[in-house]
N, C-alpha and C positions, 0 to 999 in steps of 0.2 A: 410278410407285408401285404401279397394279394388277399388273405385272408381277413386282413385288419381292415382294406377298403371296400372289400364286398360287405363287412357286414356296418360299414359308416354309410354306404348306400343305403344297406335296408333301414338303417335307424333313423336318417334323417326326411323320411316319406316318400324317398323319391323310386321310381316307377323305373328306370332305365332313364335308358335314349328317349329323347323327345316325339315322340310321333310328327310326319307336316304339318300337320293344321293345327299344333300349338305353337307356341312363340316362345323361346324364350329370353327372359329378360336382358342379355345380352344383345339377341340380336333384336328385339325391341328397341334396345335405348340407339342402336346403331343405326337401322335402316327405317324407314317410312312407311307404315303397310301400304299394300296393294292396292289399289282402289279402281273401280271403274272409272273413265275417262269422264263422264258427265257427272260422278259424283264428288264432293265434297266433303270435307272433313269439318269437324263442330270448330267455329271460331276463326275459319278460316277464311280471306278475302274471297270473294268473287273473282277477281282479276287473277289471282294468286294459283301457280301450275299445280295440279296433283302429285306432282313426283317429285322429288328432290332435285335442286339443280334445275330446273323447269321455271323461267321466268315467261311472264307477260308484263306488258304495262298496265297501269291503273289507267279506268276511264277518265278525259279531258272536261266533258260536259259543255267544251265548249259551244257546240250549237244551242243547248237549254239556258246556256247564260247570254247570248247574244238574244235571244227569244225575251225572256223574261225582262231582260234593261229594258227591250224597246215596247213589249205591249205590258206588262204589269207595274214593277216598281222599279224606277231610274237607280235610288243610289243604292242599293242592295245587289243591284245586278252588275254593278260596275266592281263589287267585291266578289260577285261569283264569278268576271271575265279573270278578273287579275290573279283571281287561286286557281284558272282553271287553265291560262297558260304558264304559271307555275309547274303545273305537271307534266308538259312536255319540256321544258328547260332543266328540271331535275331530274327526268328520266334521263336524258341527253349525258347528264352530268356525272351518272351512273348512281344518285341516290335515290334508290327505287325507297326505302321509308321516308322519305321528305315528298318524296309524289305523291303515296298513298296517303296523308296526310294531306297535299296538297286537292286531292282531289276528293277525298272525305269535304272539307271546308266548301269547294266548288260546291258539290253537291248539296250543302246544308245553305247555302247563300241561295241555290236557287230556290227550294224549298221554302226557304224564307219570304223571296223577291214575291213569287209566284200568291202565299198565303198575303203577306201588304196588298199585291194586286189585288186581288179577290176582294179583298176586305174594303179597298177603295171603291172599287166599282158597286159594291154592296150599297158603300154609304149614298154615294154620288147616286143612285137610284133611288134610294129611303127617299132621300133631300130633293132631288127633280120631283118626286112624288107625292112626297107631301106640300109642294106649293102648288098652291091653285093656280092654276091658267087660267082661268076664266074670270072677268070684273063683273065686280058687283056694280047693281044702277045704283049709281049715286047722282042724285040731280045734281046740275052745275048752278052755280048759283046766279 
């Protein structure tokens, strides 16, 4: 029988023992590779720990959504406060994918609030600037 599996080894390509610095697919699908502490993996949140078992919370944004209500656009920013204390009451609540959602939302409302701003004050300029200030002599009768 040891004869029969040494030569199932040679037939089916494999090389031995796994040398370290290959993986194999066992312990692939089981552990998380290595990573340095500031790097990140493709697809992976921002917020989100590099090691397994490694939580943070998702960003709040709520300073950029109390910013955005009060100088750019009013009701877009009243939807960026309200998704953005959503994500401290659903981290609280321990559903860390209802925060990260909740605070994906925060961040696209201010994004939002921020571009209506910009875009009003653009116009609100055009308009102030294309009316003349100044009258014409028009005799009084």
């Amino acid at each position: 029988m040891a004869d029969n599996r040494a030569s199932q080894s040679s037939d089916d390509g494999s090389w031995g023992p796994e040398s370290p610095w290959q993986e194999s697919s066992t312990s692939a699908q089981g552990q998380q590779s290595q990573m340095p502490e500031g790097h990140q993996s493709f697809g992976e949140q921002p917020w989100q720990g590099s090691y397994p078992g490694q939580r943070t919370t998702p960003p709040t944004y709520m300073v950029g959504a109390i910013l955005v209500t009060l100088f750019c656009f009013f009701p877009t920013g009243i939807a960026a406060i309200v998704f953005s204390s959503q994500v401290s009451a659903k981290t609280t609540a321990g559903d860390i994918a209802g925060a990260a959602e909740a605070s994906r939302k925060a961040r696209l409302w201010i994004i939002v609030s921020l571009a209506a701003g910009v875009l009003a004050w653009i116009i609100l300029m055009v308009v102030s600037l294309s009316t003349s200030s100044t009258t014409a002599l028009v005799p009084t009768p």
